[in-house]
Backbone as CSV, one residue per row, in Angstrom:
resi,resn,N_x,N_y,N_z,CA_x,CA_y,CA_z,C_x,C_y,C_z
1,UNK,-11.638,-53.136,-69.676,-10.534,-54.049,-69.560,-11.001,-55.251,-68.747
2,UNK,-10.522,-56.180,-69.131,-11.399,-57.413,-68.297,-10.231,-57.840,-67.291
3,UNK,-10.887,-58.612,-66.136,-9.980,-58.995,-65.300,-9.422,-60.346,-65.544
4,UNK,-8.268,-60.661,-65.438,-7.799,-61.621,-65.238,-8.463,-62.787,-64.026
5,UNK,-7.941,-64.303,-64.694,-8.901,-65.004,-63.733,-8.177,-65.131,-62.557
6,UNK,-9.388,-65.431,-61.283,-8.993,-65.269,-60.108,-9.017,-64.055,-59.233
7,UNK,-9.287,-62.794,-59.911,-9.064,-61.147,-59.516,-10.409,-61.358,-59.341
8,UNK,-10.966,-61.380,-59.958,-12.622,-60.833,-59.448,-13.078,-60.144,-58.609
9,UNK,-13.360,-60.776,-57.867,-14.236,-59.815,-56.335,-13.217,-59.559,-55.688
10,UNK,-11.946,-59.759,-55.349,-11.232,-59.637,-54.482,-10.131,-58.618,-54.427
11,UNK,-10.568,-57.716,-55.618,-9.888,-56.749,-55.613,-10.129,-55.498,-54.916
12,UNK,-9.343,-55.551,-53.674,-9.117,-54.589,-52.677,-9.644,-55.240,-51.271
13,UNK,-9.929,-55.686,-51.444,-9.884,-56.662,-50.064,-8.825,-56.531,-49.208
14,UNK,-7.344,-56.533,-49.728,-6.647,-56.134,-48.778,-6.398,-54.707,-47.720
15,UNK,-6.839,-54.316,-48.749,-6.975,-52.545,-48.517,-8.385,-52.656,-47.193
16,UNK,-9.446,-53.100,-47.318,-9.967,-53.192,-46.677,-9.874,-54.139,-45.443
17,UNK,-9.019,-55.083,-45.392,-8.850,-55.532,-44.467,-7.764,-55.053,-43.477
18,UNK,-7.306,-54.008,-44.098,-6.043,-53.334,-43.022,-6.985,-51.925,-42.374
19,UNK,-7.642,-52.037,-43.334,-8.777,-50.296,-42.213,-9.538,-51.236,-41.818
20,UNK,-10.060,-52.494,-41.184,-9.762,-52.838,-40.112,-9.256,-53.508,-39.216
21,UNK,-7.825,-53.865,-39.441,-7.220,-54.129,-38.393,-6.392,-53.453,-37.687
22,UNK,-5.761,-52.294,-38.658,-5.130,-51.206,-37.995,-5.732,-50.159,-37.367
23,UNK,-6.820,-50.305,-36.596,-7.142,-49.664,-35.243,-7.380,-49.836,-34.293
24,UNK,-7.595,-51.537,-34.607,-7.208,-52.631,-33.773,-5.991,-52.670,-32.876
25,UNK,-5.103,-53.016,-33.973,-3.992,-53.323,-33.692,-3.179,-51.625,-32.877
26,UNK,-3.316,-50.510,-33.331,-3.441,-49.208,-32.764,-3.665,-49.419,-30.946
27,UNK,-4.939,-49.804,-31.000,-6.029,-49.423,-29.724,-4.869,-50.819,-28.857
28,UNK,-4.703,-51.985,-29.098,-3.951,-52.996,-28.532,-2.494,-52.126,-27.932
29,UNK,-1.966,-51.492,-29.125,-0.602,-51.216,-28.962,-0.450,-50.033,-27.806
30,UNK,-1.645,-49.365,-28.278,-1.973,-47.687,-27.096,-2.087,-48.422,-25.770
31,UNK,-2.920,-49.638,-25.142,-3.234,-50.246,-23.831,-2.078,-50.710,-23.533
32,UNK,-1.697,-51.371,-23.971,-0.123,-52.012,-23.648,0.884,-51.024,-23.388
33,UNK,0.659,-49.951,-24.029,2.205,-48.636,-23.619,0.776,-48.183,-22.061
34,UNK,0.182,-48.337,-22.205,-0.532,-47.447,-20.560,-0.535,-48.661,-19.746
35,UNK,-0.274,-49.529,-19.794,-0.295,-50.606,-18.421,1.023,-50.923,-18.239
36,UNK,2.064,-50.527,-19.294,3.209,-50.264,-18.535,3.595,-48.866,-18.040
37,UNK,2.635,-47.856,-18.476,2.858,-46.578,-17.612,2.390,-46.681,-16.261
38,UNK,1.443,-47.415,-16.581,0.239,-47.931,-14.694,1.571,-48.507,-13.723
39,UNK,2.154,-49.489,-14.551,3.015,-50.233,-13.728,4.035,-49.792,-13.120
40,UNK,5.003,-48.605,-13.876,5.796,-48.426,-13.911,5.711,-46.966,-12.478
41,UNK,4.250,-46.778,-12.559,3.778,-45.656,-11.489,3.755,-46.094,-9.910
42,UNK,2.979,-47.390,-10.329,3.002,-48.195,-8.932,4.223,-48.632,-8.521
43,UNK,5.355,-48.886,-9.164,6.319,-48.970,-8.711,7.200,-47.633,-7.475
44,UNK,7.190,-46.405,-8.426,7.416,-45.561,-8.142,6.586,-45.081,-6.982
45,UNK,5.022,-44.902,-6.468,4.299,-44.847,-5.690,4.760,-45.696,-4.601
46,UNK,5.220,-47.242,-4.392,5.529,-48.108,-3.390,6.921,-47.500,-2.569
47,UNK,7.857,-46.712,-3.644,8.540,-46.391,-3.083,8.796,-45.137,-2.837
48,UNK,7.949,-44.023,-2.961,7.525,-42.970,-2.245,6.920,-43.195,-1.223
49,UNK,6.124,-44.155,-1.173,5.216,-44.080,0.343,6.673,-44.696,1.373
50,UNK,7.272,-46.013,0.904,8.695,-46.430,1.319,9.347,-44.965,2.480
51,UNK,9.834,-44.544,1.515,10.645,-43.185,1.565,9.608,-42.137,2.545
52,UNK,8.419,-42.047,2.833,7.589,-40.897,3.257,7.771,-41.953,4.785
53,UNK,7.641,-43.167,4.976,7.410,-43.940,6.177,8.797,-43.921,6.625
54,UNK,9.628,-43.723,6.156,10.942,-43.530,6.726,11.467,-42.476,7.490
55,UNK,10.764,-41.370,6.802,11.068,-40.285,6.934,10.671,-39.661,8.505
56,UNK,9.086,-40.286,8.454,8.130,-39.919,9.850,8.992,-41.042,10.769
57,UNK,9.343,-42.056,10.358,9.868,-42.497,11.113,10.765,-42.295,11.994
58,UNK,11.839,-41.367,11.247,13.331,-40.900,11.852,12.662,-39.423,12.989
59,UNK,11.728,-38.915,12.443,11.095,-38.130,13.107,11.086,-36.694,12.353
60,UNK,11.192,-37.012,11.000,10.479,-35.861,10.063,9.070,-35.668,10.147
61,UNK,9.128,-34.196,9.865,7.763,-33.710,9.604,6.841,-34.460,8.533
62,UNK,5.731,-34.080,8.816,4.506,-34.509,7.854,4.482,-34.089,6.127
63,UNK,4.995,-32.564,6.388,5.226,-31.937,5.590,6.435,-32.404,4.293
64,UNK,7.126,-32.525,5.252,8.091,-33.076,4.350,8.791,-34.657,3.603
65,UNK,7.940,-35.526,4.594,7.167,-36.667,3.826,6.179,-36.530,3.081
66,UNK,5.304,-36.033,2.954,4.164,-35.650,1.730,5.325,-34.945,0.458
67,UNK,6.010,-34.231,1.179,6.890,-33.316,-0.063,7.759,-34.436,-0.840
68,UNK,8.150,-35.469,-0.149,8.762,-36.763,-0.837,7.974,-37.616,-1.923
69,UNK,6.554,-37.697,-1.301,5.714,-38.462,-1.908,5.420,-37.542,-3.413
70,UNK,5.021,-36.272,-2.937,4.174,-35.463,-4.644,5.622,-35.433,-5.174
71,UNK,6.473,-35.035,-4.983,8.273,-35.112,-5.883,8.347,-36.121,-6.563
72,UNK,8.040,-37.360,-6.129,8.546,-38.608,-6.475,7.605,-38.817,-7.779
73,UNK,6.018,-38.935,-7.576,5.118,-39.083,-8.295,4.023,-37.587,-8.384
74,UNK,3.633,-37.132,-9.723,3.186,-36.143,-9.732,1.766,-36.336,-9.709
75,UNK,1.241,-35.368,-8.829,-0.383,-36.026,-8.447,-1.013,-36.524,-7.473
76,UNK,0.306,-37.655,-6.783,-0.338,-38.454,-5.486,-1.173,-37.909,-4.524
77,UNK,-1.891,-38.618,-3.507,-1.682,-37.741,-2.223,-1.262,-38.405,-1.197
78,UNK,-0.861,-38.038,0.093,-0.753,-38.910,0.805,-0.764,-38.703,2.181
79,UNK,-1.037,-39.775,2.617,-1.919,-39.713,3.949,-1.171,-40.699,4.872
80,UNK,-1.104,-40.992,6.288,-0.094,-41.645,7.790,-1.227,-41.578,8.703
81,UNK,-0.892,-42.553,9.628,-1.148,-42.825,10.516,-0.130,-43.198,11.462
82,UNK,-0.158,-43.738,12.828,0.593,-44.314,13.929,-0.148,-44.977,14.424
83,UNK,0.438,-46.301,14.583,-0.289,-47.644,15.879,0.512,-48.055,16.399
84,UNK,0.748,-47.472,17.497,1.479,-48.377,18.870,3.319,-47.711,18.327
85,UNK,4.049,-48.273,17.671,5.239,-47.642,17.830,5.510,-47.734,16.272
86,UNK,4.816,-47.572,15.662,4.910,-48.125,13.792,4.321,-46.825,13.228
87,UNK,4.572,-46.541,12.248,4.022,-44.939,11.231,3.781,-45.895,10.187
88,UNK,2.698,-45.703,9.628,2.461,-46.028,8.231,2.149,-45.187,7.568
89,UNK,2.635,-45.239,6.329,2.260,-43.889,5.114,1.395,-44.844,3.867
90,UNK,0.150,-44.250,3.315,-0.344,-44.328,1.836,-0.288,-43.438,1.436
91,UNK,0.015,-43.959,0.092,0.325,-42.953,-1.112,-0.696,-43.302,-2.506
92,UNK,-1.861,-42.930,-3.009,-2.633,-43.236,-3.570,-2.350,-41.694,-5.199
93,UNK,-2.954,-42.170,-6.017,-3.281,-41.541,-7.215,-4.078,-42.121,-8.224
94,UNK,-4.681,-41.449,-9.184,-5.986,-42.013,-10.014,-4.902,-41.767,-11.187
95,UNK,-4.181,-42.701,-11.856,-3.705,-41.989,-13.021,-4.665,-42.475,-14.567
96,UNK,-4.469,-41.261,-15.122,-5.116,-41.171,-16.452,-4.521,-42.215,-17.422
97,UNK,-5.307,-43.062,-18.372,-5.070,-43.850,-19.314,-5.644,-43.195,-21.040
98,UNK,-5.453,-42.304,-21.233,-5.887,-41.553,-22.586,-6.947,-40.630,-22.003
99,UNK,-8.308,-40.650,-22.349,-8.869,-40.105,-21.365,-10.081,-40.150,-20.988
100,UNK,-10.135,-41.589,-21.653,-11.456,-42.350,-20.980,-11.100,-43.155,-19.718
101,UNK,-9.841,-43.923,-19.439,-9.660,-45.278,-18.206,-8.791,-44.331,-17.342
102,UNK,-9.410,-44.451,-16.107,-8.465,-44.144,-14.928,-8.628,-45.492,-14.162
103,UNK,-6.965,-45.412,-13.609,-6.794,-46.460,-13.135,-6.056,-46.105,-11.615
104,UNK,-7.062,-46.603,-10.724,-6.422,-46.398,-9.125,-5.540,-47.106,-8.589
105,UNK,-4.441,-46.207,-8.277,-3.258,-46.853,-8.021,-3.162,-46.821,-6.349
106,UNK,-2.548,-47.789,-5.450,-2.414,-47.195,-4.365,-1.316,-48.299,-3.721
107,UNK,-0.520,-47.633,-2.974,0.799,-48.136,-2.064,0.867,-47.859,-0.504
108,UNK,1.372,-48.817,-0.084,1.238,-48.621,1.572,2.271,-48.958,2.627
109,UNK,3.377,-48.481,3.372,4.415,-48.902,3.959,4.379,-48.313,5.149
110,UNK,4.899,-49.394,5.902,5.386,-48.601,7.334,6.787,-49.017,8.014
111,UNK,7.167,-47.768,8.715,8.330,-47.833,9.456,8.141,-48.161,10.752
112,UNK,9.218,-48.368,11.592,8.896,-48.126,13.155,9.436,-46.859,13.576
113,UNK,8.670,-45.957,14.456,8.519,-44.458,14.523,9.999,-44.695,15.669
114,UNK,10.810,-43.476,15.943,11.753,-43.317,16.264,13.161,-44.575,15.458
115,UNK,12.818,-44.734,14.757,13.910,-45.502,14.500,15.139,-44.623,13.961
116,UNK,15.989,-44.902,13.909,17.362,-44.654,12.742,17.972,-45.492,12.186
């Protein structure tokens, strides 16, 4: 059957041009849903550590500021200090991006210790 003019070589070209752009366009769409999961972590992380510096602040245990922090975000860890009349809490985690990119997240707040 002969081709009509203009068909020639270009038949399937389209076909081939979508295996490759649709893994492209895939791999684009997959990064973009994980850098708003990244984001959406660090958010949540700023305000666990928030909430953990408050806590030491009022004059909760260690224990149970860390127990605020892993509740809030699953994974974190987190770690305080004290300078002079101030508690500061970090709250750090490596979260997974598929399962090649980890991406280090980390948050840091402080209260003033005895406060209410």
């Amino acid at each position: 059957m002969a081709h009509p003019r203009g068909m020639g070589g270009d038949r399937g070209s389209v076909a081939a041009e979508l295996a490759v752009a649709l893994p492209a366009a895939l791999l684009a769409a997959l990064l973009g849903v994980g850098a708003l999961a990244a984001a959406a972590a660090q958010v949540s992380l700023q305000d666990a550590a928030a909430d953990a510096a408050r806590l030491l602040g009022r004059g909760e245990s260690p224990a149970r500021a860390a127990g605020a922090v892993t509740s809030a975000v699953d994974g974190a860890v987190f770690s305080a200090h004290t300078s002079g009349e101030t508690v500061c809490v970090t709250a750090a985690l490596d979260m997974r991006i598929g399962r090649v990119i980890s991406v280090p997240l980390r948050a840091s707040s402080c209260a003033l210790a005895g406060g209410r």
